[in-house]
C-alpha positions as CSV (number, residue, x, y, z in Angstrom):
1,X,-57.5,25.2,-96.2
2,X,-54.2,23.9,-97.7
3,X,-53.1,20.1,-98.4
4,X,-51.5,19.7,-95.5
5,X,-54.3,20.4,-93.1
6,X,-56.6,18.5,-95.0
7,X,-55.1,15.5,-94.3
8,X,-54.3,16.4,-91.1
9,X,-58.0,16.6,-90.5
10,X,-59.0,13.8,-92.4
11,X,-56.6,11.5,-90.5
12,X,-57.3,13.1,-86.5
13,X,-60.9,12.6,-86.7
14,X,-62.2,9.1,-85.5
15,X,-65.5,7.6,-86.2
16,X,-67.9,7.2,-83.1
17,X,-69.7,4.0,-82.9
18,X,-72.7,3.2,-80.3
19,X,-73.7,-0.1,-78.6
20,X,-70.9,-2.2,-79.1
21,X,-71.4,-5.5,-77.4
22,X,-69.5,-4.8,-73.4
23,X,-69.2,-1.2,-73.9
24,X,-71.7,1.6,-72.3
25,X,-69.7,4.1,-73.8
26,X,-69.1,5.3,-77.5
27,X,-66.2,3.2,-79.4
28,X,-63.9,5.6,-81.1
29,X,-62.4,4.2,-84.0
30,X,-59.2,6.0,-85.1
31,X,-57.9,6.4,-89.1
32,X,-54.1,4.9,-89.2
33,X,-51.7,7.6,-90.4
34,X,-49.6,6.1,-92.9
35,X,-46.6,6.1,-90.6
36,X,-48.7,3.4,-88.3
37,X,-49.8,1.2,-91.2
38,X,-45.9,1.6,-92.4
39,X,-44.9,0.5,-88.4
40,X,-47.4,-3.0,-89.0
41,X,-45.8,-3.8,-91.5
42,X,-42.1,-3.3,-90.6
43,X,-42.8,-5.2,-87.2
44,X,-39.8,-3.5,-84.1
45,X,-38.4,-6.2,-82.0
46,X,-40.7,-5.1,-79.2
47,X,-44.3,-4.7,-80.9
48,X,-43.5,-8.5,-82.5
49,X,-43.8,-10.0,-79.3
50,X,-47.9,-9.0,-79.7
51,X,-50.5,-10.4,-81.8
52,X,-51.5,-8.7,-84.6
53,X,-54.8,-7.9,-83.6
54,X,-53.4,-6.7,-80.5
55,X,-51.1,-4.4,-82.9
56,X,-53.9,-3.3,-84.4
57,X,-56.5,-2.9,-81.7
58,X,-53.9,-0.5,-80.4
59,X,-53.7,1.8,-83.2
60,X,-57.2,1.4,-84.2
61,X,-59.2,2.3,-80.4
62,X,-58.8,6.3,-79.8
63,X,-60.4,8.9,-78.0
64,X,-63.2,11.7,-79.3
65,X,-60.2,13.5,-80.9
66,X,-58.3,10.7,-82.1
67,X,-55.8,10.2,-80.1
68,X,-54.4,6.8,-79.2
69,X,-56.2,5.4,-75.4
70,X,-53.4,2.4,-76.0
71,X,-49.8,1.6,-75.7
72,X,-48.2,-0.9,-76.9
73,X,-45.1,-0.4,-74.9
74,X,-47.2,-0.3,-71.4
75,X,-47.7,-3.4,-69.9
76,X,-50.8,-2.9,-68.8
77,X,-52.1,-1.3,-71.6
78,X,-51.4,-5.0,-73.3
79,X,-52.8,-6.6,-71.0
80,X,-55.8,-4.3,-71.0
81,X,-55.9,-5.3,-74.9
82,X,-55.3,-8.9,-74.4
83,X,-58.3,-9.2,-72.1
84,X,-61.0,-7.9,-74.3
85,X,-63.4,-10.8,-75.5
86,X,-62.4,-12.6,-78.4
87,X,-66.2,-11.8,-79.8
88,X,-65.6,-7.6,-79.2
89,X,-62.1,-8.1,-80.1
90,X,-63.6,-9.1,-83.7
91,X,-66.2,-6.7,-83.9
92,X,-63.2,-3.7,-82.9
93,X,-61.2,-5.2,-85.6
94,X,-63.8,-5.2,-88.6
95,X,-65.0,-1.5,-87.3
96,X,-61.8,-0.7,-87.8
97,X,-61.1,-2.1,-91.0
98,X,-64.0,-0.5,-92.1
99,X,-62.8,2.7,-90.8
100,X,-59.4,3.0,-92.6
101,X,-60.7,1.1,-96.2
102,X,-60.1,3.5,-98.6
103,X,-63.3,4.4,-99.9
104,X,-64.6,5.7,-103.4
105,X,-64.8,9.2,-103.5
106,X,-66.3,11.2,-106.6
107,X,-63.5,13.8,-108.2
108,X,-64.5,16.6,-109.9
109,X,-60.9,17.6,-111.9
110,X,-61.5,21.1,-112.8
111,X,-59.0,22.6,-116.1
């Protein structure tokens, strides 16, 4: 497997998460590409007008393959995000942080 579809794997496959407070369903917790974490931080005209953990919420929740369930340019979709509870709302956030910290990896660098 070359580079490229390494990281295409490594950033299409979510984490599943169980028994999150309001759910009865698995939680799938997407990895940002860098292109998303790129779009947070170079805020368009339109996604400004959200909170940033409704920015975030949107990139973060996904499906079993990692695709986005959330768009931030659909009304309803925002407001679908916007009436999460503030308490689940945190708990999606630090998952997801948690989910897309880089994380320490042992390298074997071979001559």
């Amino acid at each position: 497997m070359g580079i490229r579809e390494q990281l295409a794997k490594a950033s299409s496959t979510p984490e599943r998460f169980e028994n999150i407070d309001g759910f009865e369903e698995p939680v799938f917790i997407r990895r940002m590409t860098l292109g998303e974490a790129d779009e947070l931080q170079n805020v368009s005209a339109a996604d400004a007008k959200q909170s940033n953990t409704v920015r975030l919420l949107a990139r973060f929740l996904g499906d079993e393959k990692g695709a986005r369930v959330f768009d931030l340019n659909n009304g309803e979709d925002v407001k679908a995000l916007k009436a999460i509870p503030v308490t689940v709302a945190a708990r999606l956030l630090e998952l997801g942080n948690q989910v897309n910290a880089p994380k320490a990896v042992d390298v074997e660098k071979k001559a």
